[in-house]
Backbone bond lengths (Angstrom), bond angles and torsions (degrees), N, CA, C in turn:
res aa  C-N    CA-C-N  psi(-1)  N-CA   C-N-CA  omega(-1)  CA-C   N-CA-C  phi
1 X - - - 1.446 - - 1.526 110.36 -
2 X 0.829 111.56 122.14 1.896 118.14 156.59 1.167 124.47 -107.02
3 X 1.975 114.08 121.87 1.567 118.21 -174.15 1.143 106.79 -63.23
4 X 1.942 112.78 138.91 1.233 128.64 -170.46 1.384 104.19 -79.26
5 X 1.302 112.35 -66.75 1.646 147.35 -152.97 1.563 107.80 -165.00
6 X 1.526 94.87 158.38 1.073 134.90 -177.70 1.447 122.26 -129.83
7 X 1.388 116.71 113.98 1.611 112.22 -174.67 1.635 114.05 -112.14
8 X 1.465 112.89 136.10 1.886 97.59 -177.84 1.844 92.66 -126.12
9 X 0.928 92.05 159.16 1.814 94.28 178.61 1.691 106.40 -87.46
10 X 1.230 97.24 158.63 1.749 116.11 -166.94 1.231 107.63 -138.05
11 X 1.552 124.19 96.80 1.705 116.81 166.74 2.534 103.88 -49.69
12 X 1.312 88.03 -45.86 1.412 102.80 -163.37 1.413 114.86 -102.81
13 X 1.804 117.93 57.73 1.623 118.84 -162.83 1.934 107.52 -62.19
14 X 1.139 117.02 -18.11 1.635 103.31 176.68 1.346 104.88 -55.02
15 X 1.635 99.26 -64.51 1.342 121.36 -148.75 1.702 92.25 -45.03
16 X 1.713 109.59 -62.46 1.527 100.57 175.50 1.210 127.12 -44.97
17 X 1.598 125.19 -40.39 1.548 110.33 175.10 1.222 105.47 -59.31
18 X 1.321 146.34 -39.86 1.523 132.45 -164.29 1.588 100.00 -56.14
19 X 1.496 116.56 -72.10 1.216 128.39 -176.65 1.122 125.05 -40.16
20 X 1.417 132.70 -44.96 1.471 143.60 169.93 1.432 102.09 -52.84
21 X 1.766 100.14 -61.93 1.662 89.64 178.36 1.704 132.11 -36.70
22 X 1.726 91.36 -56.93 1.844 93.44 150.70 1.511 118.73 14.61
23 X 1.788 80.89 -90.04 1.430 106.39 -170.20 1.239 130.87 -50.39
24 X 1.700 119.70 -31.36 1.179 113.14 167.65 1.419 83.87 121.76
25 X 1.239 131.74 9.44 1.522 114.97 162.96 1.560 112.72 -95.95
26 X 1.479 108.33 162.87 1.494 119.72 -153.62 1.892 92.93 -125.13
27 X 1.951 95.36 131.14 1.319 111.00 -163.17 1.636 85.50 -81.16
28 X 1.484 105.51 149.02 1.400 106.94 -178.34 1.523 115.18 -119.23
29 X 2.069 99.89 -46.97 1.167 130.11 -169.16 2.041 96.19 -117.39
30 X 1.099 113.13 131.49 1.475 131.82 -169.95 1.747 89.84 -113.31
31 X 1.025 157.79 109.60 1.259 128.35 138.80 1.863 102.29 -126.26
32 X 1.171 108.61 25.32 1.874 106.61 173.89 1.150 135.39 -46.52
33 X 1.336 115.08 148.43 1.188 126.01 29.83 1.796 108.48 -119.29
34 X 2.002 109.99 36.27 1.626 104.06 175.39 1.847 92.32 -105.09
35 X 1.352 121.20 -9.62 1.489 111.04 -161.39 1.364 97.57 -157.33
36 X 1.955 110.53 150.21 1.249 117.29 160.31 1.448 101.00 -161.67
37 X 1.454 114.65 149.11 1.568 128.44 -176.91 1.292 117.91 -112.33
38 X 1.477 133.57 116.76 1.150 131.53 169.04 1.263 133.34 -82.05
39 X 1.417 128.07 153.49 1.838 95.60 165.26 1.825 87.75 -118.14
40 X 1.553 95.74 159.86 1.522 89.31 172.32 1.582 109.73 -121.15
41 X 1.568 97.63 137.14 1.438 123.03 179.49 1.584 117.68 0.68
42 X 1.360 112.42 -64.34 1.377 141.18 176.84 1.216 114.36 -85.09
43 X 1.573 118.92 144.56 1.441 116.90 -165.19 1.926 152.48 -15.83
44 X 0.941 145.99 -173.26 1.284 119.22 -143.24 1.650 124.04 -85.07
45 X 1.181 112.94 21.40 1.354 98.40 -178.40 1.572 108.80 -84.90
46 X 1.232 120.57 175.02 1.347 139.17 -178.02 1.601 122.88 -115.46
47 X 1.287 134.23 168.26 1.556 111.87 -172.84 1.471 83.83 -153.78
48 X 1.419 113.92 161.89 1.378 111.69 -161.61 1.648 103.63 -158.64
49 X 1.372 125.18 139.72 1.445 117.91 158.83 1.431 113.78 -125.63
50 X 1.662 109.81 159.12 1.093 94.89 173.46 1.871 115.14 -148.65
51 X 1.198 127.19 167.62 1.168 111.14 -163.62 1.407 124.51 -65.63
52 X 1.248 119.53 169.32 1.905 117.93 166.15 1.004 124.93 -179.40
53 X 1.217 137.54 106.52 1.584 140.69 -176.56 1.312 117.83 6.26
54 X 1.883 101.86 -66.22 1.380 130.13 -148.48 1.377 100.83 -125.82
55 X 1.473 132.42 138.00 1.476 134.93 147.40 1.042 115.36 -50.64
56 X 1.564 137.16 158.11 1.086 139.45 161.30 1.705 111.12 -69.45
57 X 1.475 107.51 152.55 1.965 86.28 -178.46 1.789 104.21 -104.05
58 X 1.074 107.87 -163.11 1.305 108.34 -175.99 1.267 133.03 93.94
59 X 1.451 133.27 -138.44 1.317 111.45 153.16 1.600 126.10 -102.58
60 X 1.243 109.19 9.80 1.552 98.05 158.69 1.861 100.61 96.74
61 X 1.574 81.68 -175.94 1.698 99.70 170.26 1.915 105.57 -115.38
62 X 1.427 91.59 132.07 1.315 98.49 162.97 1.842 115.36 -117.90
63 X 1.132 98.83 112.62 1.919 116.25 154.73 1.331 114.19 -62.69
64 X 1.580 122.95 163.38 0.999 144.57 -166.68 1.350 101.39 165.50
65 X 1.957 86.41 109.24 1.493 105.88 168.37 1.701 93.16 -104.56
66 X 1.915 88.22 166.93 1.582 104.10 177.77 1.404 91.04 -118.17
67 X 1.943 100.17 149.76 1.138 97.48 165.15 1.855 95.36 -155.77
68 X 1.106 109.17 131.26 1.363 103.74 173.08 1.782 139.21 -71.93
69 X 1.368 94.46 4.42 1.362 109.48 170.19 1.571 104.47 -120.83
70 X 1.324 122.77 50.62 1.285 91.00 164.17 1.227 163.72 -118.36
71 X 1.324 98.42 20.17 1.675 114.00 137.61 1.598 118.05 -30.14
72 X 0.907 128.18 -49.95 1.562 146.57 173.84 1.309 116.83 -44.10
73 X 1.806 86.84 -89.03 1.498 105.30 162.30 2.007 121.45 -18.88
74 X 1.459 103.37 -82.31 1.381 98.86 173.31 1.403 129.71 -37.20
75 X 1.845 98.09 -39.42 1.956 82.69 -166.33 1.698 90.77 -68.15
76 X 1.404 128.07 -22.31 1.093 123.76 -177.40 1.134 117.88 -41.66
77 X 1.109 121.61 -79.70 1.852 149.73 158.97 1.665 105.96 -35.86
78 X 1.174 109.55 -33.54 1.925 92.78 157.54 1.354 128.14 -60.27
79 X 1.729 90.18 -62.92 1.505 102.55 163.46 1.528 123.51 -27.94
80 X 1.410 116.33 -21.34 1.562 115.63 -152.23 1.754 79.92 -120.44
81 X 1.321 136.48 1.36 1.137 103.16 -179.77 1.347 109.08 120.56
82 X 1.521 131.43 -39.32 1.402 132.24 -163.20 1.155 109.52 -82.29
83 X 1.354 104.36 126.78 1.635 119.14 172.95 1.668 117.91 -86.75
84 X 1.529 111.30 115.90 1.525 119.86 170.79 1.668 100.69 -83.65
85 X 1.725 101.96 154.56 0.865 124.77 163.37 1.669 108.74 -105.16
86 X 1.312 109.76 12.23 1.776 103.35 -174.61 1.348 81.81 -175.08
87 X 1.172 113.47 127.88 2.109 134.73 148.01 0.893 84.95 -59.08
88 X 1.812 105.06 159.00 1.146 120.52 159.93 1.718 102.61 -62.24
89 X 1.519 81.57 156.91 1.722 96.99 -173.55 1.917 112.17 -159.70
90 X 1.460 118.28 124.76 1.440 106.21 -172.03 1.663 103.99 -65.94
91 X 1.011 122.66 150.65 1.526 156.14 165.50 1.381 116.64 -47.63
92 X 1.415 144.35 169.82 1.805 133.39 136.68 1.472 96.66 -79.77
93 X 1.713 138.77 -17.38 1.320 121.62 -136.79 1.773 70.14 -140.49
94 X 1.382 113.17 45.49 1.703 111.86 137.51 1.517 109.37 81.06
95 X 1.684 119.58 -23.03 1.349 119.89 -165.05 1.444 101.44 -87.53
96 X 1.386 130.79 164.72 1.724 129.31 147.99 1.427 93.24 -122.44
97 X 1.470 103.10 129.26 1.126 141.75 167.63 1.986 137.55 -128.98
98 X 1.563 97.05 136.74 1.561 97.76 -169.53 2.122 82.45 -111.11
99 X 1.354 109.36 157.60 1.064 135.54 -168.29 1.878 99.81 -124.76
100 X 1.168 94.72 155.51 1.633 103.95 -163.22 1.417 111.48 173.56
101 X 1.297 144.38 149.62 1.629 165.92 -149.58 1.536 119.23 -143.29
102 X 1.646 109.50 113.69 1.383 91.75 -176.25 1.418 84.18 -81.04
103 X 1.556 99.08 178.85 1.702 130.10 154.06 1.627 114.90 -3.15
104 X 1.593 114.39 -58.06 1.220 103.26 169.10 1.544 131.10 -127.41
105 X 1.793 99.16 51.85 1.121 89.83 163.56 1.472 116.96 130.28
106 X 1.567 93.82 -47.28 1.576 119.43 -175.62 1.569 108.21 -38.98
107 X 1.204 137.04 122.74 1.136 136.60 147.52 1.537 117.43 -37.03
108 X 0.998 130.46 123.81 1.834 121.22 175.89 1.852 92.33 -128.71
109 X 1.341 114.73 137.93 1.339 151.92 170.79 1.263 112.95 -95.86
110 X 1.401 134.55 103.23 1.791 115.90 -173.73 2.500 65.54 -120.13
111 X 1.407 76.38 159.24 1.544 89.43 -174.20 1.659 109.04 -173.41
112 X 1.594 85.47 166.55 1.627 91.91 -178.11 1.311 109.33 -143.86
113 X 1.366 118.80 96.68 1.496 127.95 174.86 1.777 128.19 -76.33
114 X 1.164 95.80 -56.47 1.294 109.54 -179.19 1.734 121.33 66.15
115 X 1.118 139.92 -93.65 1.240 131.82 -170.96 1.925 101.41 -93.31
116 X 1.266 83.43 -40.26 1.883 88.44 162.58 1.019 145.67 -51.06
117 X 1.245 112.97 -47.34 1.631 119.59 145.76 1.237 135.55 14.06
118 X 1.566 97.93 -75.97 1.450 115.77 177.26 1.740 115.42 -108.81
119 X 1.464 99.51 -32.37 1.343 115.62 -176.80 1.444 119.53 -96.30
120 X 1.099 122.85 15.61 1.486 101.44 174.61 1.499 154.44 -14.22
121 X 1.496 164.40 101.25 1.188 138.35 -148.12 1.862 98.11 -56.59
122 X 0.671 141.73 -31.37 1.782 126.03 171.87 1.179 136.85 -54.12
123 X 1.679 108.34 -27.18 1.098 141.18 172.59 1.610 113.31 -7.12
124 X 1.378 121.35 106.00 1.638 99.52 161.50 1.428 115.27 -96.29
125 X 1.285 116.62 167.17 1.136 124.05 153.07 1.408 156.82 -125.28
């Protein structure tokens, strides 16, 4: 199996397309303001929101993109406006990661794993 997409709900779907755009993801699917499709930069999956009265409560959905520059990346995304809730920062479990919130809420993960990723030294198999 290979993940297609990913969908998170959006009281406010503009506001998210602006912001995503931000990020460097590319609008694919327009159908607003109940739906929109992203593709992301890096290999084939797709990312998607879609409308809904109400947020879900609790703790939500958290994303996590990879990017191997991202030291970069962020000052980038400052530059542009985006507010972190966390610099990048190394991990105990190998990753560096900056922390950040779209529009409504979403936890977003931008990170850099690299061989860890998938492989961790804990790794079972």
């Amino acid at each position: 199996m290979n993940l297609n997409q990913v969908t998170i709900p959006s009281i406010d779907v503009y506001a998210s397309v602006v912001f995503y755009k931000k990020l460097g993801l590319h609008l694919i699917v327009d159908a607003s303001p109940r739906y929109v499709r992203f593709e992301v930069p890096d290999g084939d999956a797709t990312f998607s929101i879609h409308q809904v009265e109400s947020l879900p409560k609790g703790e939500g959905i958290t994303l996590y993109f990879e990017d191997e520059n991202l030291d970069v990346l962020v000052e980038k995304l400052q530059e542009k406006g985006i507010q972190f809730t966390q610099l990048p920062k190394d991990q105990t479990w190998l990753w560096r990661e900056a922390h950040l919130l779209d529009p409504d809420g979403n936890k977003l993960i931008l990170f850099k794993a690299g061989e860890h990723r998938k492989n961790p030294p804990w790794r079972i198999n």
